[in-house]
C-alpha positions as CSV (number, residue, x, y, z in Angstrom):
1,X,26.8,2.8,-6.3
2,X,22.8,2.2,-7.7
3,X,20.8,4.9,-5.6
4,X,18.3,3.2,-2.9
5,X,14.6,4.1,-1.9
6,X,14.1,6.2,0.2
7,X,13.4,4.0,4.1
8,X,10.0,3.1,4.7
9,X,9.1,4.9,7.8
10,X,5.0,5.4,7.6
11,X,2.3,3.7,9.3
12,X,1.2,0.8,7.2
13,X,-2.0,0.8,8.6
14,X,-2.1,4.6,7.3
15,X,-3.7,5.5,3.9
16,X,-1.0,6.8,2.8
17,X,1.1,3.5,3.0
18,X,-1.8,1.0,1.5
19,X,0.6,-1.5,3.8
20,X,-1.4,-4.0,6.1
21,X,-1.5,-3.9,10.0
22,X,0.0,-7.0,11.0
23,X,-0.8,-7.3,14.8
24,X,-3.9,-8.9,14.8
25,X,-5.1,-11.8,12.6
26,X,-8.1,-13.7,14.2
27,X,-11.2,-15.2,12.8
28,X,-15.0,-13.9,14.6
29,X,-16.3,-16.2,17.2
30,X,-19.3,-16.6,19.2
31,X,-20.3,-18.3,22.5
32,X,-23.7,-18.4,24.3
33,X,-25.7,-20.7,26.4
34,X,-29.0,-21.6,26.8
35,X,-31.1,-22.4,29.9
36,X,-34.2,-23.7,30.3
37,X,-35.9,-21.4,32.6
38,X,-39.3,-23.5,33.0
39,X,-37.6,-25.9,34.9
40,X,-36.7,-25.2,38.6
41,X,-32.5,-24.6,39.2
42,X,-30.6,-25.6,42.4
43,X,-28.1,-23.3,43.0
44,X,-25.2,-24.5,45.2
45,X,-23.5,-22.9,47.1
46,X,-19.6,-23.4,46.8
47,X,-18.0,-24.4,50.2
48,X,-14.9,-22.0,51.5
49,X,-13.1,-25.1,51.6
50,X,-13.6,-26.0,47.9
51,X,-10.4,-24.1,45.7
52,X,-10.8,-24.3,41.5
53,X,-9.2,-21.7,39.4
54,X,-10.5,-23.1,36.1
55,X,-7.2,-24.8,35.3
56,X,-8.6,-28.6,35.1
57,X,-5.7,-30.6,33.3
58,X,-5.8,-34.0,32.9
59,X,-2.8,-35.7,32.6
60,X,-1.4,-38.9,32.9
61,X,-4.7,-40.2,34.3
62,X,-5.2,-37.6,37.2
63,X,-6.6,-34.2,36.8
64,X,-3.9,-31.6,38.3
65,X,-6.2,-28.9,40.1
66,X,-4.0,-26.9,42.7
67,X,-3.1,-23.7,43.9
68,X,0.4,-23.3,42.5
69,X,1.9,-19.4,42.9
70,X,2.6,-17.6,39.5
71,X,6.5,-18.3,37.9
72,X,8.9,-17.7,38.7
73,X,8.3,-19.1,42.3
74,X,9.3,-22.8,42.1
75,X,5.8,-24.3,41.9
76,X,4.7,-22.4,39.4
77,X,7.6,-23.8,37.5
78,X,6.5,-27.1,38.3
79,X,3.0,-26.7,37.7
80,X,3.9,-25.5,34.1
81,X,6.5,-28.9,33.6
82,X,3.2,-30.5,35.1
83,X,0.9,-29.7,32.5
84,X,3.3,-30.3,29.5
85,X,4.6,-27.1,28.7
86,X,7.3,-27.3,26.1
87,X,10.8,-26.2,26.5
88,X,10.3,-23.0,24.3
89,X,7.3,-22.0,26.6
90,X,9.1,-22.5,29.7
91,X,11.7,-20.4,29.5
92,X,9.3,-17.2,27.9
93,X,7.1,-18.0,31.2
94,X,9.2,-18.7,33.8
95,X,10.8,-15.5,34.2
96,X,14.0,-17.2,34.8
97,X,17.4,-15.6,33.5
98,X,19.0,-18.6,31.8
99,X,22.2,-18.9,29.8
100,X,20.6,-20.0,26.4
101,X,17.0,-18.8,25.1
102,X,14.3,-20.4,23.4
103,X,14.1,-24.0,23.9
104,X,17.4,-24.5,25.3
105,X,17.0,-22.3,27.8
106,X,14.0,-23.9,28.6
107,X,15.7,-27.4,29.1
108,X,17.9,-25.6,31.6
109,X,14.9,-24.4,33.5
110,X,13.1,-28.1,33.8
111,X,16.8,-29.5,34.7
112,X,16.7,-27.4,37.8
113,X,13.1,-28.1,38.5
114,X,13.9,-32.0,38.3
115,X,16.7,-31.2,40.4
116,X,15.0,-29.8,43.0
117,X,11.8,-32.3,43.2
118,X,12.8,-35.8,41.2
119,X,9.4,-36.6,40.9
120,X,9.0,-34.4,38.0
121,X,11.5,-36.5,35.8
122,X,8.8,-39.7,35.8
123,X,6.5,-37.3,33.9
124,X,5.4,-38.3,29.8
125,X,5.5,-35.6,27.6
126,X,2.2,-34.8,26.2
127,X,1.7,-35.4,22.8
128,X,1.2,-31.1,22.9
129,X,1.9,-28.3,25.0
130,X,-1.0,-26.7,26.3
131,X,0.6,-23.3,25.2
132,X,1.7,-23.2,21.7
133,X,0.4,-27.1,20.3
134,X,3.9,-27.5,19.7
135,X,4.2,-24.4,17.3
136,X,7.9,-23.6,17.9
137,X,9.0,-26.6,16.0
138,X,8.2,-25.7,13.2
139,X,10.3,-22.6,13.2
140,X,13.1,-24.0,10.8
141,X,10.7,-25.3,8.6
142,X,8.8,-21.5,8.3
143,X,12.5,-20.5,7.5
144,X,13.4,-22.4,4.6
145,X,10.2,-21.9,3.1
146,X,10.8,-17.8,3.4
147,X,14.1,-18.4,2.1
148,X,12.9,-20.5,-1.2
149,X,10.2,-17.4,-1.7
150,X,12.5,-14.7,-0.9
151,X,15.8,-15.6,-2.1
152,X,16.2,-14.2,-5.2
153,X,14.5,-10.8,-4.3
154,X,16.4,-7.8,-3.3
155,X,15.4,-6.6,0.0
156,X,16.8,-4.9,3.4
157,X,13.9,-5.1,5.9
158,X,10.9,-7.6,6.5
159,X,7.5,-7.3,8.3
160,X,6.4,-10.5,9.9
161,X,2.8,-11.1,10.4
162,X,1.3,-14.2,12.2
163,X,-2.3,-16.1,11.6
164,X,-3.0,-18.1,14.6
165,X,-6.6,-19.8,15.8
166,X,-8.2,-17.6,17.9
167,X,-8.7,-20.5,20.2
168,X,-5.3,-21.3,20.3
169,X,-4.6,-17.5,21.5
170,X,-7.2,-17.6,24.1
171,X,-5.7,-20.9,25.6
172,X,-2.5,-19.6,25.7
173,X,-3.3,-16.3,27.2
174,X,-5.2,-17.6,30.0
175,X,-2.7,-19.9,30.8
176,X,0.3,-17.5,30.9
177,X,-1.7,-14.6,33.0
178,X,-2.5,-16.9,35.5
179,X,0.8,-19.4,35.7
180,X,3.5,-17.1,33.6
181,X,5.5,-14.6,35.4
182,X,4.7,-10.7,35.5
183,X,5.2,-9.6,31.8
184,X,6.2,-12.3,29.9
185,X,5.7,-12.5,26.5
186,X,3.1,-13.6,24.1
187,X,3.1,-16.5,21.9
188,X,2.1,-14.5,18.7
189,X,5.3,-12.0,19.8
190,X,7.3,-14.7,20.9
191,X,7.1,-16.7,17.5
192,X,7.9,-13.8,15.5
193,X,11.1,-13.3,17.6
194,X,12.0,-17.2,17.2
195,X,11.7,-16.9,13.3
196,X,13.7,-13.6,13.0
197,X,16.4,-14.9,15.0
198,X,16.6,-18.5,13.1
199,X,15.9,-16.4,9.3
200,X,19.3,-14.0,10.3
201,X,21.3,-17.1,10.8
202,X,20.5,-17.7,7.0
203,X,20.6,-14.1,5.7
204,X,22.5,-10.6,5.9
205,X,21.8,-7.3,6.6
206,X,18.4,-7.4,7.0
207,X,15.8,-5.9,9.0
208,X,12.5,-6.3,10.9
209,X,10.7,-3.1,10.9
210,X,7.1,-2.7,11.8
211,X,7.1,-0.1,9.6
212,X,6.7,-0.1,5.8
213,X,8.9,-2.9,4.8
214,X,10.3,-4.6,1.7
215,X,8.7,-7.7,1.8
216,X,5.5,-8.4,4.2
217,X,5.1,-11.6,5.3
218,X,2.4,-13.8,6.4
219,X,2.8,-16.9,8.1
220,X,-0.8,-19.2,8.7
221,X,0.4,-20.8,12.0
222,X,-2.6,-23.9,11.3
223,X,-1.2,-24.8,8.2
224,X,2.2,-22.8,8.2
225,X,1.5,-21.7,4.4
226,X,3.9,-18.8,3.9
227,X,2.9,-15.7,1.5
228,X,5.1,-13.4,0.6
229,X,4.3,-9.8,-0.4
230,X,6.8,-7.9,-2.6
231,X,5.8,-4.2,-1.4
232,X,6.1,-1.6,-4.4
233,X,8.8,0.9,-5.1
234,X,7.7,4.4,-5.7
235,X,9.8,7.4,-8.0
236,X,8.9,10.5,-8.5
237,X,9.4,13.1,-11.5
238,X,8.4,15.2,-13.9
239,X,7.4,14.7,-17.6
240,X,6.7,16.7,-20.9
241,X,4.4,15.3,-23.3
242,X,6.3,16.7,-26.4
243,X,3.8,15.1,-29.0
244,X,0.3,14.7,-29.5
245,X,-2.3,11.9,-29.7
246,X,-0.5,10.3,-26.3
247,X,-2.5,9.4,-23.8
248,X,-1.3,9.7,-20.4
249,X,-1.6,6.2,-19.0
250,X,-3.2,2.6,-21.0
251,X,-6.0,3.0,-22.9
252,X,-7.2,-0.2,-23.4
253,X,-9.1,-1.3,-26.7
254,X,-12.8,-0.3,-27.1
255,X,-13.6,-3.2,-28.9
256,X,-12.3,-5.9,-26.4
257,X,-11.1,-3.7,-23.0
258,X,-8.2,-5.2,-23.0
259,X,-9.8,-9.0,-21.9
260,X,-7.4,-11.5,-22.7
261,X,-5.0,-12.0,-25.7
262,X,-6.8,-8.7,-27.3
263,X,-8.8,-9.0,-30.6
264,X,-8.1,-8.2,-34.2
265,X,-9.6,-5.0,-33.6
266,X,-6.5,-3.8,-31.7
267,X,-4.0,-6.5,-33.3
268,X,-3.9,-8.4,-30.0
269,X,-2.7,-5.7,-27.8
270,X,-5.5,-5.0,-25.6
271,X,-4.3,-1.5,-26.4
272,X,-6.8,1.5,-28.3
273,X,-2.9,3.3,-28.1
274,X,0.4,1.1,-28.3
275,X,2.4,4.1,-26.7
276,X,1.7,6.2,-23.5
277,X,3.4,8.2,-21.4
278,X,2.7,5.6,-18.7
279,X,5.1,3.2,-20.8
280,X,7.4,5.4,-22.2
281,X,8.3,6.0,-18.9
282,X,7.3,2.7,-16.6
283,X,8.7,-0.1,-18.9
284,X,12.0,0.8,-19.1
285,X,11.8,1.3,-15.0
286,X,10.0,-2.0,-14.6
287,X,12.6,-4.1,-16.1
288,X,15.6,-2.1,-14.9
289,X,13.8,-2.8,-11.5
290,X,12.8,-6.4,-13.0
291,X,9.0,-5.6,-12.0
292,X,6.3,-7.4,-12.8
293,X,3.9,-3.9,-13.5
294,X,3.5,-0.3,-13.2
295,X,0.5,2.2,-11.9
296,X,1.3,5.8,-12.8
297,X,-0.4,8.3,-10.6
298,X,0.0,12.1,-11.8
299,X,-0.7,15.8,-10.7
300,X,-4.0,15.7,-13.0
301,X,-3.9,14.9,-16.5
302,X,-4.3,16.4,-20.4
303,X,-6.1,15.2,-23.1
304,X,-4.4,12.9,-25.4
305,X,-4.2,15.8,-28.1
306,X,-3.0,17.9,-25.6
307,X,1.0,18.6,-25.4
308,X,2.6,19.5,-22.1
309,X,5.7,21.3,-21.6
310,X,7.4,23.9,-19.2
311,X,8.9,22.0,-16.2
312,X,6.6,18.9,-17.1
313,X,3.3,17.9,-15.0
314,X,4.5,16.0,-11.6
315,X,3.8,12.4,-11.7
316,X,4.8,9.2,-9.3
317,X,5.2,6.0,-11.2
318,X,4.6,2.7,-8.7
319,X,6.5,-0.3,-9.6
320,X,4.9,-3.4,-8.5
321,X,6.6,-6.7,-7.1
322,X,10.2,-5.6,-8.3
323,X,13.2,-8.6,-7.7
324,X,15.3,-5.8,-7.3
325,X,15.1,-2.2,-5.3
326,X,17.9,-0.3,-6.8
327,X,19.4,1.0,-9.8
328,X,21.0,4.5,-11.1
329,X,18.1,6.6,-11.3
330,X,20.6,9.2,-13.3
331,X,21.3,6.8,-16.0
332,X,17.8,5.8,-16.4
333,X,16.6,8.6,-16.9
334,X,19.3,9.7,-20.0
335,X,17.9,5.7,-21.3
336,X,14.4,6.8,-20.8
337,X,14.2,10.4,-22.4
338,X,16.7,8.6,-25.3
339,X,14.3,6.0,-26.1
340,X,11.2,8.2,-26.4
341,X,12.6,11.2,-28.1
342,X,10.7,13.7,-29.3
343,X,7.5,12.5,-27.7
344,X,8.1,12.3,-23.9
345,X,10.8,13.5,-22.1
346,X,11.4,13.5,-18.1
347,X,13.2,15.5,-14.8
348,X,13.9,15.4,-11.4
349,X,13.2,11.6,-11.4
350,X,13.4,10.5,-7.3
351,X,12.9,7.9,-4.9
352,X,9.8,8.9,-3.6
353,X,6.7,6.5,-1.5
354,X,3.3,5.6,-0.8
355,X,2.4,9.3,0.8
356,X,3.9,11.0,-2.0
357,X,1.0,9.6,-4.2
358,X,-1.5,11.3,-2.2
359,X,-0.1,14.4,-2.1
360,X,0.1,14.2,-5.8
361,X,-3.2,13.0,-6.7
362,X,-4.7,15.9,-4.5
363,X,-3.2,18.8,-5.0
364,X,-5.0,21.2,-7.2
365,X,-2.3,23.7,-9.2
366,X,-3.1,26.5,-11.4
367,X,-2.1,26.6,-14.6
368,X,-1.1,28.1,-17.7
369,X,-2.2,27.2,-21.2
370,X,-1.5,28.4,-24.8
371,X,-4.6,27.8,-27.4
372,X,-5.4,28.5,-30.9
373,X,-8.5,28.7,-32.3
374,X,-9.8,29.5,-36.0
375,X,-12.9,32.0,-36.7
376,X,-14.8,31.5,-40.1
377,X,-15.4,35.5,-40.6
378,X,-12.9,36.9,-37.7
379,X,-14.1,39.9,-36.5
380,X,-11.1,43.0,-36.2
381,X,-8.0,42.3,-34.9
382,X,-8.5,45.4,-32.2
383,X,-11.8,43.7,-31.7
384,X,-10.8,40.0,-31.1
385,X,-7.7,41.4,-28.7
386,X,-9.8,43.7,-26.5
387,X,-12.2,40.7,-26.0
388,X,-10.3,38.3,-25.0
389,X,-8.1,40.1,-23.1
390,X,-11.5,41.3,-21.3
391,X,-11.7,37.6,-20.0
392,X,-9.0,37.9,-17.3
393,X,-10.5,38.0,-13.5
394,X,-13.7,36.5,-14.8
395,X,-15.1,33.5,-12.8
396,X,-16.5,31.1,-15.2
397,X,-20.0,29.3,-14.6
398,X,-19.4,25.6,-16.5
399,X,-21.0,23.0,-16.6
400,X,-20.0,19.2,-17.3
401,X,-19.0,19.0,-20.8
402,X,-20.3,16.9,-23.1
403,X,-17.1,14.9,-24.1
404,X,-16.9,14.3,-20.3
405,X,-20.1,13.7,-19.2
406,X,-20.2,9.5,-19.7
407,X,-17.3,9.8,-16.4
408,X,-18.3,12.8,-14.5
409,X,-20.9,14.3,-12.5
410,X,-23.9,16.4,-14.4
411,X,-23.0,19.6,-12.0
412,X,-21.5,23.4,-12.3
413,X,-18.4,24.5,-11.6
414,X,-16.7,28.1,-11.0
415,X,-13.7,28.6,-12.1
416,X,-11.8,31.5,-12.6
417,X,-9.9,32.7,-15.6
418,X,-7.0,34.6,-13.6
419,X,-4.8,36.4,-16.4
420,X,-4.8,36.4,-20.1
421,X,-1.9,37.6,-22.6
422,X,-0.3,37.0,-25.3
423,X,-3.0,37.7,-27.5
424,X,-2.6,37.8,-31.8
425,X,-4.7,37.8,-34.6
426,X,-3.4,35.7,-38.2
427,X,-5.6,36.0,-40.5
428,X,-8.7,33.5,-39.2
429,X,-6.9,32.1,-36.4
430,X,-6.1,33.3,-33.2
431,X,-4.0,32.2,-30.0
432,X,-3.6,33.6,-26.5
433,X,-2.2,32.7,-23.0
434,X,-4.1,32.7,-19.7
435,X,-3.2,31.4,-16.2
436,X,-6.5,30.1,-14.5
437,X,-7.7,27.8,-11.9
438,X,-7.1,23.9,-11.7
439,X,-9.8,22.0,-13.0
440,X,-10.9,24.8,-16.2
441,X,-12.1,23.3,-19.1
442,X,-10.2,25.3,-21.3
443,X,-11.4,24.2,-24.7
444,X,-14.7,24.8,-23.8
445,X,-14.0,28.6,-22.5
446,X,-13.1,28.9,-26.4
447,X,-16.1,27.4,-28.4
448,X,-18.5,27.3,-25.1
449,X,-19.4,23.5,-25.7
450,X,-23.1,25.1,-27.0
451,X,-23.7,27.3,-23.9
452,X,-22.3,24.9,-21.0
453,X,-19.7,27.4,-20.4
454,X,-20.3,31.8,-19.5
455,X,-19.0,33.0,-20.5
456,X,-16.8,31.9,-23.5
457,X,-14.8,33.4,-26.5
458,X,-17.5,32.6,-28.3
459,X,-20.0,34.8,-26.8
460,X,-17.8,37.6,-26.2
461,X,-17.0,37.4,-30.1
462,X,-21.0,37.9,-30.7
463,X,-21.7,34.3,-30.6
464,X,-19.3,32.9,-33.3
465,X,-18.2,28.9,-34.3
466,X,-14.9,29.0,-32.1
467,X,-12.9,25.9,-33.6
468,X,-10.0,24.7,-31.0
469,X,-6.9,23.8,-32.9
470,X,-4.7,23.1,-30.5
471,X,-4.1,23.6,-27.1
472,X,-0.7,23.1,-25.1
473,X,-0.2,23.0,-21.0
474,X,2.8,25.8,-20.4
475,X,3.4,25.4,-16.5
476,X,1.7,23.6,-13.7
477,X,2.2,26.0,-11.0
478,X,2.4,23.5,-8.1
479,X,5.2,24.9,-6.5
């Protein structure tokens, strides 16, 4: 049995979901009035006689303007048969318990009305009801156009969102508090329930959450256009970058950036780098997952001449608008570290989500590095040792380094350098371990990057050319 995400279960309005609130769709809108205060205004007093509660329908030649009761006393009932309220309507308004919902249970409603006062059954339908503009018709026809944009994606639970005219709402609101009964429901509410219940009398085991779904969708109710939104799957893991000149996700070509079909620059492309770990990983995930892209968010990053190993650097890879939602994450993973032997290999591969990210992306680890450097004139080994080793507890003062600075802030940082071991001398080269603080430059705590970093190998060597040879990531200490 393929493994399953894990259930989406976060507030999609939250950051960490990136998922849309749903409840409210309405476009601004502004009234005012204007009076002409130059000119003198007769105010008239209304008589105590005089009744108007705003509702001035006009229907079938005569304007109905009385003081029916709320539903579900009897002339309330009437009075909303009375102003051409459709059968769907009636029934959510009436606060009648009826055998059938929806429209049918509506019909039973105005059958009793006409049954009781016969004067109701000479009535025309409007070419509208007041309430929804006829709306709930259209429900089959919503249906089958989510089923031809949904049918051949893999999904377990929907979020329904609804567009309506704000003027529409308004209408219908001021209608129903003043003639519905005590708590019915909405239109916007209402409509949603009438589409899920026709959409699971065409599909299985699905269902509606309000919660981080599989597919969100949006339905315009003034043009019924219907847009579906694939929502992303989310896996988390670990990799090792086991060779170098990888970079961690696209690097697209400098010549072109990656525009359209690429250039001859990067052999059409788009890419400075055909391979990265982003790939090796994502591609064989996006079309087990049949996915149209992926975004790969890690736990920091290392250069692209930088190897990582240990347990691997934490990463979660999004896969965007999959068709399906479930595979063997197992077997994957022994196809992924097959096809990119040697060069990237990964663990612990998960189901993960949209919060996981976050928590990713922000945490700040310590970690521990292996680097070699080369000396022209190496100084003696005793020497060389003593200094380096004197480097552990020492807070570093750097500032931005000059490969970085067309990205990042012109500022200083503290870091500190919290143990160092390890340390031999061959000849001119040296290599030592240290553990230190995320976000160390650690080449430039070797060759000093001309003074932006104290202090540095360099000084404590009296000043000499430090040359970094290679540097590899041993353990990002995040747990």
């Amino acid at each position: 049995m393929p493994d399953e995400p894990k259930s989406n279960d976060s507030n999609p309005g939250n950051p960490d979901s990136d998922e849309d609130d749903w409840s409210t769709y309405a476009s601004a809108g502004y009234a005012y009035s204007v009076v002409d205060t130059d000119e003198a205004t007769e105010i008239v007093e209304p008589s105590e006689d005089e009744w108007f509660d705003g509702d001035d329908f006009e229907f079938q030649g005569s304007v109905i303007n009385w003081d029916a009761p709320p539903c579900p006393a009897p002339l309330g009932i009437e009075h909303l048969i009375r102003i051409g309220s459709c059968d769907h309507c009636l029934q959510r308004l009436a606060g009648r318990r009826t055998a059938a919902q929806g429209a049918a249970g509506g019909a039973e409603i105005r059958s009793e009305a006409r049954a009781r006062n016969s004067e109701l059954e000479s009535l025309d339908k409007p070419d509208l009801c007041p309430l929804c503009e006829d709306l709930f018709d259209d429900v089959e026809n919503i249906v089958i156009r989510i089923i031809d944009q949904t049918g051949e994606v893999d999904h377990s639970s929907i979020q329904l969102g609804i567009h309506m005219p704000k003027d529409l709402v308004e209408e219908e609101d001021r209608i129903r508090t003043r003639h519905g009964s005590p708590g019915s429901q909405p239109m916007k509410s209402a409509f949603v329930d009438a589409i899920q219940e026709v959409l699971l009398t065409h599909v299985n085991e699905v269902q509606f959450v309000k919660e981080k779904p599989d597919l969100m969708i949006l339905i315009d109710g003034l043009t019924l256009r219907v847009s579906v939104d694939v929502r992303p799957v989310f896996l988390f893991g670990r990799y090792l970058k086991l060779e170098r000149g990888i970079p961690q996700t696209r690097w697209p070509c400098r010549a072109c950036r990656g525009r359209g079909d690429g250039c001859e620059s990067c052999s059409e492309t788009g890419l400075q780098y055909l391979d990265s770990v982003q790939d090796l990983i994502g591609e064989p995930l996006r079309i087990a997952l049949d996915a149209e892209d992926t975004s790969f968010h890690g736990m920091g990053r290392e250069d692209i001449d930088v190897r990582c190993l240990g347990r691997g650097r934490p990463f979660v890879m999004e896969i965007k608008r999959p068709q399906r939602r479930r595979t063997d994450l197992e077997e994957i993973q022994k196809a992924i570290n097959l096809k990119a032997k040697d060069r990237v290999e990964i663990n612990s591969l998960r189901w993960s989500d949209r919060a996981e990210v976050r928590r990713v992306k922000e945490t700040r680890s310590e970690k521990s590095y292996t680097i070699r450097f080369r000396v022209e004139e190496m100084p003696e080994e005793d020497f060389v040792i003593e200094s380096i080793l004197g480097l552990s507890g020492v807070k570093l003062a750097q500032e931005t380094p000059k490969r970085v600075s067309h990205r990042r802030a012109a500022k200083t940082r503290y870091r500190t350098v919290n143990s160092v071991s390890d340390v031999f001398v061959e000849g001119d080269e040296a290599q030592f371990t240290l553990q230190c603080e995320a976000g160390t430059y650690v080449k430039e705590l070797v060759h000093s990057d001309e003074g932006r970093t104290i202090p540095s190998i360099s000084s404590v060597l009296g000043g000499l050319d430090c040359e970094v040879l290679w540097l590899d990531v041993q353990e990002i200490h995040s747990e």
